[in-house]
Steps between C-alpha positions, in 0.01 A plus 500: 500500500742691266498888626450688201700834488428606237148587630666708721729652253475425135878693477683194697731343218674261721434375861686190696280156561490174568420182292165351682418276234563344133207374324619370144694798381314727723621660781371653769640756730432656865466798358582718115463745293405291196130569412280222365290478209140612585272751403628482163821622595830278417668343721803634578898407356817547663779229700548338792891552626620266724757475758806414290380820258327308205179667371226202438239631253178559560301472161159577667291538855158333588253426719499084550145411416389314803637679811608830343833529588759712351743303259784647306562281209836429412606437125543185338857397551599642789573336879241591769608633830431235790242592807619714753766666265563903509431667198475845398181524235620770202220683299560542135418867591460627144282269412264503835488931472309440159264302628390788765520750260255269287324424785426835614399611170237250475330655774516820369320311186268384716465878629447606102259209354133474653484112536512205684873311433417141408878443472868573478845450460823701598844360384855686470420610144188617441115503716177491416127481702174338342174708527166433497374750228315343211341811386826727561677671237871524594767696362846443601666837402204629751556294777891516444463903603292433806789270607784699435298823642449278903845410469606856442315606801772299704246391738657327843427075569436398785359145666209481783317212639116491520296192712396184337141651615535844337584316179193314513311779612631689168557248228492729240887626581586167348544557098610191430237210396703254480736559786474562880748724728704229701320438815747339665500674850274699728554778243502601181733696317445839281636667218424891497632728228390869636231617334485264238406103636431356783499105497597182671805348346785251573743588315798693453451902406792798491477807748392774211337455155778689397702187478297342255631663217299596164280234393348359141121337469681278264195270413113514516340167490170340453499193740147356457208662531555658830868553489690773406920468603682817502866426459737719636919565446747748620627764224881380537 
């Protein structure tokens, strides 16, 4: 199993590993900081450096369908590192720190709009969340202020684990609809803005909503009958 630091610290840019295995242009490492797409979150982008100082690209990061390991996915055209080889595994930093500041915003969404989330998506550029509201009138210069006002309050981040058992015993701290809190383990991780939200969550957040930055509801759209997607964008 790959550890995954960057469950215990989403601020890791680079760590040392070990090539464990090479599945097409996938490879898998003993442990890195490279986040995988789930949850609706991209996977994440960065290089692999070898030995002799080359930096092997990594164009994406997932999950390998059938036994869930870890892959870094190196881009077309480039040599692949053999098994056992040292690497050091490079974040494209810049690009990873959007996606928690995206990320964490969504929750604070969640934290603004009464409704179940039947669906998301957070990439470098821009985030949004689907709701189930079919009778809600939205207004995005509304919910843009209640944004920007929780991120003012520069409220602290933290994780926390809960039991597999307390999550069952309380399944209404899952939002999501569509998607379930990795239960990969004994435990189950937690996402806690003070004061604000309080959810289980995978993936990557920043230490203060103060690092998200002003934000834009940049879109409103009707998605069915049910379905109402709420786009949001930094002001940059």
């Amino acid at each position: 199993m790959t550890r995954l630091l960057f469950r215990e610290d989403a601020y890791t840019k680079t760590c040392n590993a070990k090539v464990t295995a090479i599945s097409d242009r996938g490879i898998a490492l003993d442990q890195t900081v490279f986040y995988a797409t789930s949850g609706g979150q991209a996977g994440d982008i960065g290089s692999l450096k070898t030995a002799s100082g080359s930096h092997i690209p990594v164009a994406t990061t997932v999950k390998d369908r059938e036994t869930g390991t870890l892959l870094h996915i190196i881009a077309d055209g480039h040599d692949l590192p053999g098994i056992g080889d040292d690497v050091e595994a490079v974040l494209d930093w810049d690009n990873r720190h959007r996606l928690m500041r995206y990320h964490t915003c969504l929750h604070l969404l969640c934290a603004t709009i009464e409704g179940d989330v039947t669906g998301g998506n957070i990439a470098a550029h821009k985030a949004r969340l689907d709701f189930n509201l079919p009778d809600a009138a939205l207004d995005k210069d509304e919910i843009t202020a209640k944004l920007n006002d929780l991120i003012a309050r520069n409220a602290d981040v933290y994780d926390g684990e809960i039991s597999i058992a307390e999550l069952k015993a309380n399944p209404e701290l899952v939002r999501t609809m569509s998607v379930q809190p990795p239960m990969d383990g004994h435990s189950i991780r937690t996402v806690t803005i003070e004061g604000i939200d309080f959810q289980p969550c995978g993936g990557t957040h920043v230490k203060n909503t103060s690092e998200i930055g002003r934000v834009t509801v940049s879109k409103i759209e009707k998605k069915g009958r049910q379905n109402r997607r709420i786009n949001i964008v930094f002001e940059e």
